[in-house]
C-alpha positions in Angstrom: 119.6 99.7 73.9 118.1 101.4 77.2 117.0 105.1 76.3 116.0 104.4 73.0 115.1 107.8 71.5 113.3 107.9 68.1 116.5 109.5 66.4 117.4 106.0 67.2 114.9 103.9 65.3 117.4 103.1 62.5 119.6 101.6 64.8 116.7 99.6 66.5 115.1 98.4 63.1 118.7 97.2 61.8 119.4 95.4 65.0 115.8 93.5 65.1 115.1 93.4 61.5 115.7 89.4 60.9 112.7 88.6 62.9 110.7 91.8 62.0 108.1 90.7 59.5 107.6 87.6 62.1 107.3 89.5 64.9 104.5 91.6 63.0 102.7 88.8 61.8 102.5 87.6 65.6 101.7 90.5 67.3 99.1 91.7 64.8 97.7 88.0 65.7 98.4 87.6 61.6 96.0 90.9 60.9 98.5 92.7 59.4 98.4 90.8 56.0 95.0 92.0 55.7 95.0 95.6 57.0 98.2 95.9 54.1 95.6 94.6 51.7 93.3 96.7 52.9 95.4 100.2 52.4 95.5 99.2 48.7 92.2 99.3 47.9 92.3 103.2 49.1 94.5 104.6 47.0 93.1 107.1 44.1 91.8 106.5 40.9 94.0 106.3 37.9 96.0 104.1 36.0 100.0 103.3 36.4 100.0 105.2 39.4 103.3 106.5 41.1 103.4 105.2 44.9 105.6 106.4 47.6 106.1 104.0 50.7 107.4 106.1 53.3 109.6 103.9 56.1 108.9 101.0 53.7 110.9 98.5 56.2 111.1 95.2 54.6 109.1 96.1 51.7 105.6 94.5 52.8 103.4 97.5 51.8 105.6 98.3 49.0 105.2 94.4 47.6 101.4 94.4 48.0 100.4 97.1 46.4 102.3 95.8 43.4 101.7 92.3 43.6 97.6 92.9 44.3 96.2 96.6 43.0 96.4 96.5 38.9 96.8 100.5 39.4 99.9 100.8 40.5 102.3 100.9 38.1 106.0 101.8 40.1 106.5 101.4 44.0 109.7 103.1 45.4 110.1 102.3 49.1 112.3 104.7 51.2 113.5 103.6 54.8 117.2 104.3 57.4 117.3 101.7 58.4 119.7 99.6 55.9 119.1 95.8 57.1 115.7 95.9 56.7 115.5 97.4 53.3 118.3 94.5 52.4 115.8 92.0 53.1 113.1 93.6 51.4 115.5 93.4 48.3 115.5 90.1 48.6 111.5 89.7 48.9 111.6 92.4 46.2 113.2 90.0 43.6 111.4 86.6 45.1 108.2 87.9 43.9 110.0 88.9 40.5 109.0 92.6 41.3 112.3 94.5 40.7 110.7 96.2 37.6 108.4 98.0 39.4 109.8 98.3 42.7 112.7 100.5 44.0 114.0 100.6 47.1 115.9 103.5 48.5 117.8 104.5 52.2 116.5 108.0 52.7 114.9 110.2 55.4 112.0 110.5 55.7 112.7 114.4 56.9 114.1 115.4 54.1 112.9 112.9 51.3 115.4 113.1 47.9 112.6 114.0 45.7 111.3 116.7 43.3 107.8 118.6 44.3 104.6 116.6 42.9 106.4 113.3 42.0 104.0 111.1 43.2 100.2 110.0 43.1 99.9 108.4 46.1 102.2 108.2 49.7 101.8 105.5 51.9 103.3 104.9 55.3 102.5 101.6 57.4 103.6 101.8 61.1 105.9 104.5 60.7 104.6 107.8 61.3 104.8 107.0 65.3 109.0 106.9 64.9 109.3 109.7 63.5 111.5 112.6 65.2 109.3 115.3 64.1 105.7 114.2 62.5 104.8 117.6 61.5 107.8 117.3 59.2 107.5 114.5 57.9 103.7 114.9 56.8 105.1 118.2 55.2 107.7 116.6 53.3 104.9 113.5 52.0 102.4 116.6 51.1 105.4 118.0 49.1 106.4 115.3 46.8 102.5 114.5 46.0 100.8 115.5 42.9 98.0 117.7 43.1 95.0 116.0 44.0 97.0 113.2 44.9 96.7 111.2 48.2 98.5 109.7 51.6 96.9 106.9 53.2 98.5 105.9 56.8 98.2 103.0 58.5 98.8 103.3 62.3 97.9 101.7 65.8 95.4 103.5 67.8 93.6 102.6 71.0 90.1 101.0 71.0 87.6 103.0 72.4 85.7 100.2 73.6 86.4 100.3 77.7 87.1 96.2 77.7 89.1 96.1 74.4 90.9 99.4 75.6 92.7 97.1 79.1 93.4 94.3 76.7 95.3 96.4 74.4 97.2 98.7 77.2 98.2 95.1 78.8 98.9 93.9 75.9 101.2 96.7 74.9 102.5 97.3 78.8 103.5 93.0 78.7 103.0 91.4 75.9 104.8 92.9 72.9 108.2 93.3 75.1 107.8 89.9 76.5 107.6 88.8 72.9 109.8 91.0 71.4 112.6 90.1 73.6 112.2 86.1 73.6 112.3 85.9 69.6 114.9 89.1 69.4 116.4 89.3 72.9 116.0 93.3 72.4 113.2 93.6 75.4 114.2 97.7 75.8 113.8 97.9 71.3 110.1 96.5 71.8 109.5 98.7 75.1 110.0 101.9 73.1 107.8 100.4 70.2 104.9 99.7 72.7 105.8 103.5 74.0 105.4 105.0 70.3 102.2 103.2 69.9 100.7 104.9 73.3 101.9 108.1 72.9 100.8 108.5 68.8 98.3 110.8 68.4 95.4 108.8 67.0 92.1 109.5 66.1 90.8 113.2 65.7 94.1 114.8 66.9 95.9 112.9 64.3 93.4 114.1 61.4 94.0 117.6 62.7 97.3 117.8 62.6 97.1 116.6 59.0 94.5 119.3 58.5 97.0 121.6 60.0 99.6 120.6 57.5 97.4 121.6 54.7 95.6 118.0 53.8 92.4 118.1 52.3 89.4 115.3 52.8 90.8 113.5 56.2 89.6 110.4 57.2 89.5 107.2 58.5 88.8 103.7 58.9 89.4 101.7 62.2 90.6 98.4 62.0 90.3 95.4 64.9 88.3 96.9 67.1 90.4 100.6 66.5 93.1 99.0 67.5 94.7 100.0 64.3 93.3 102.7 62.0 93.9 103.8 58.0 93.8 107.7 57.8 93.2 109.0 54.6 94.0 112.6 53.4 94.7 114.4 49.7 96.6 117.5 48.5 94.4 120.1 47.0 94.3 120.2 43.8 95.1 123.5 41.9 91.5 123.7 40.7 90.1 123.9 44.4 93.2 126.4 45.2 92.2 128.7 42.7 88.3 128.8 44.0 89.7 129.4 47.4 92.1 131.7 47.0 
């Protein structure tokens, strides 16, 4: 898998995705459980709310918002990667959450639904494989509701000067090494630490969303800003009509 290229990342999730919530739960040094359960609690007000989980994998996000936020009423997860959204169809139906959850192999690029579908988008450490993130923030703006909202949860880098060498070692060393004893894919986890250090975190990330037309950025860093929540809305037509 040398020269993996993020048109690629379908074929790298499918060929690691047995050991992919594991590896998560491990290289998150078990925070991910909580920054998941922490996205919930961020998404609007409302009741029986529609969620989108963009690059859903094995369902994680998708399964937590409906197991733990009494808002949500339907979850539909899309993700390319086929062998990961398999085992989230099996999670899915574990947690006796078929009836609310729907999982679907789509692109992200070109997502297969109508304009203003959904209240809420989420996307948990997916953004960063995208081929074109411009696009792809597009496409979640499209199929929101007005006044509805995308919340993202992505690694950045601490800006604390010790906590900022343990985290480029730990992504430089650590999260191949790992990746490749549990997987034996050390060049699938060398482009995943690569898409984490070249993401553009922080304020370039919140302009870029600005750029795309979001409304109210911001964000909450997570561990230290190792990881950070962005949180954005589309206008609503009210506030279009006032600008316009």
């Amino acid at each position: 898998m040398a020269g993996v290229r993020k048109s690629d990342s379908p074929r790298l999730f499918n060929a690691i995705a047995k050991r992919y919530d594991l590896l998560n739960y491990i290289l998150s040094f078990g925070m991910d459980i909580g920054w998941r359960r922490r996205l919930g609690t961020l998404l609007p007000a409302g009741k029986g709310l529609r969620v989108l989980d963009i690059a859903t994998g094995t369902a994680d996000v998708a399964i937590a918002l409906a197991r733990f936020q009494d808002n949500v009423g339907e979850v539909t997860g899309v993700d390319l990667a086929e062998e990961m959204l398999s085992l989230g169809r099996v999670k899915v139906e574990r947690y006796e959450l078929s009836g609310r959850i729907r999982l679907k192999k789509a692109d992200a690029l070109a997502l297969p639904f109508q304009d203003k579908m959904f209240d809420a988008v989420t996307v948990s450490f997916g953004l960063r494989n995208m081929p074109d993130l411009v696009k792809a923030l597009m496409e979640a703006r499209r199929v929101l509701t007005d006044g509805g909202r995308i919340i993202v949860l992505e690694f950045s880098r601490p800006s604390n000067i010790f906590m900022r060498i343990f985290h480029a070692v730990y992504l430089l060393w650590f999260v191949p090494a790992i990746g490749c004893l549990l997987t034996g894919h050390l060049s699938a986890y060398g482009y995943l630490a690569k898409t984490v250090r070249d993401f553009p975190y922080g304020d370039r990330f919140k302009r870029i969303m600005r750029q795309v037309g979001f409304v109210n950025v911001s964000c909450v860093e997570l561990a230290f800003g190792a990881a950070t929540i962005y949180i954005a809305e589309r206008q609503s037509k009210v506030r279009d009509a006032r600008a316009s």
